[in-house]
N, C-alpha and C positions, 0 to 999 in steps of 0.2 A: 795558778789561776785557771779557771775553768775557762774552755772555749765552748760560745754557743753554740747548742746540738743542729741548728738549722741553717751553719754554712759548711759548704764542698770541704772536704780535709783531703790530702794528699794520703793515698793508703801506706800502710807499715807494713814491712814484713818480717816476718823472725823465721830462724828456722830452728825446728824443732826434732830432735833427734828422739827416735820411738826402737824397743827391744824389737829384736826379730820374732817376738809373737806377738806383739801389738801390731807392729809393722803390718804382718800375714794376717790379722783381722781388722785392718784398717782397708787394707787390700780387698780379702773376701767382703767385706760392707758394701764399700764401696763400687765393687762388680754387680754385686747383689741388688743394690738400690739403684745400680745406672746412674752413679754421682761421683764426682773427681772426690778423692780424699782431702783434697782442700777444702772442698764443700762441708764434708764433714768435721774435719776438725774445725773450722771454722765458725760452724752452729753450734760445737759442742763448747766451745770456749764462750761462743756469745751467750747461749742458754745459761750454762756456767753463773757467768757476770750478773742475769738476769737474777739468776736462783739465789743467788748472793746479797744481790741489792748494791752493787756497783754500778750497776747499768741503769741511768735515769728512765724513768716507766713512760715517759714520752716515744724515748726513742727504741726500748724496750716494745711497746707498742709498735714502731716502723718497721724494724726488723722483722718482727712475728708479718704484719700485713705486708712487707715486698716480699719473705717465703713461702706464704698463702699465696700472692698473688700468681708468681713464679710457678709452685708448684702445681696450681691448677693448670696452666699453659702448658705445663711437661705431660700433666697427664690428662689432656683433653690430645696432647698430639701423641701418644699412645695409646688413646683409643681410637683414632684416628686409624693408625698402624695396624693397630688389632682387626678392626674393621674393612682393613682393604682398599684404605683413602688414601692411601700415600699420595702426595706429589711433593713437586720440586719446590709447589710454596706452604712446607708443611708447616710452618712459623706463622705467614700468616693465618692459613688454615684455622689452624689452634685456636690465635688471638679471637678470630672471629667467631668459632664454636664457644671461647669463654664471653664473648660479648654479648651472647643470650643468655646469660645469668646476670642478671640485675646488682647480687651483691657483689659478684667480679668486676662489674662497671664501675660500682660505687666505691670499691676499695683501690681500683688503680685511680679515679680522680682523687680522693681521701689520698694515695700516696706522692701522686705528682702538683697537686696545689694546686689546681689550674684545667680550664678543659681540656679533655682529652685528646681533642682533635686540633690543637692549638701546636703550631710549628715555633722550636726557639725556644721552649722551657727545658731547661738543664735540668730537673730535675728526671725526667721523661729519659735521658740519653743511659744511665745504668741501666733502669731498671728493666730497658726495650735490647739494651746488651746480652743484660743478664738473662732474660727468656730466650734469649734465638740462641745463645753458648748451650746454655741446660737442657735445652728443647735438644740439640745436635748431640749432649753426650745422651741426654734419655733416651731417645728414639738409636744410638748407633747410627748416625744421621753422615754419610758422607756429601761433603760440600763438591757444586757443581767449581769448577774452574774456569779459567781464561786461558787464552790461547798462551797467554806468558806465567802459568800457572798459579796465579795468585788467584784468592778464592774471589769470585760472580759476586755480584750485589745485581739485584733487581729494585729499581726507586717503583714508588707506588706513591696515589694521590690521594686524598681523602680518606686515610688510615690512620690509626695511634699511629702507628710508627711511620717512616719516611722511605725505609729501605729495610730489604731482610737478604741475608745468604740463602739462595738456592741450595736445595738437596737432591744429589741427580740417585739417592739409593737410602737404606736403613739396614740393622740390623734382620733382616727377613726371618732367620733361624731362630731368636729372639721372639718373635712377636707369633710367629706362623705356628713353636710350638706351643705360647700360651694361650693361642685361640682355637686349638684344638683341644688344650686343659678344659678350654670354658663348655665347649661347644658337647 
């Protein structure tokens, strides 16, 4: 029996065993694109489903618009980087440089159901998870800490989001030499 595509499911995991040369190009990808190889395999199996016609085109549609949305945020906070803007709120930073584009507006209210600036919508809590994680492995983003070393949360008001992890650094070596490629 099919479960409707528009409530919360509990995630799955499997593990998947890969040869030592898949492994070592799943690795170099994954260094290469600044993304956990779960990321990867994870889009490749979901595209996969897609390509196949497994995957309902509804939710076929959500997936593609929360990795659109996502990846704009990852790489508005590395050009951020690139540019020399670093700071500690580069999550929200990001959010905010993608909030001048109209279709990034319209595609996170399109994903979260609801205004964007509206506190208490569950669908808003992944997908503002999943930009501040992606955003920290894109950027090489190391988290500011607490005195009891758990990672900093800074709250914020009148934002998408509620709260972001502080970054007290970035990959510098990363960024410093591909703005010297550009330059």
């Amino acid at each position: 029996m099919p479960v409707p595509t528009d409530l919360p499911s509990t995630p799955f995991k499997y593990t998947v065993p890969f040869t030592a040369s898949a492994n070592a190009a799943l690795t170099a990808a994954a260094q290469a694109e600044r993304k956990e190889a779960t990321e990867i395999i994870q889009r490749a199996t979901i595209n996969y489903l897609i390509d196949v016609g497994y995957m309902p085109p509804e939710e076929a549609d959500r997936f593609k618009l929360f990795w659109w949305l996502v990846d704009e945020t990852v790489l508005a906070a590395q050009k951020i980087c690139r540019d020399g803007g670093f700071a500690r709120s580069i999550t929200l930073d990001a959010i905010h440089s993608c909030m001048n584009n109209p279709k990034w507006v319209d595609g996170y209210r399109t994903y979260v159901r609801d205004d964007i600036f509206k506190n208490g919508n569950p669908e808003k809590g992944p997908i503002n998870r999943e930009i501040g994680f992606r955003i920290r492995a894109g950027i090489g983003g190391v988290v500011e800490k607490t005195p009891q070393g758990k990672a900093a949360t800074v709250k914020v008001l009148g934002e998408i989001i509620q709260s972001y992890t502080p970054m007290v650094d970035y990959d510098r070596d990363a960024f410093l030499h591909s703005r010297a490629a550009v330059a």
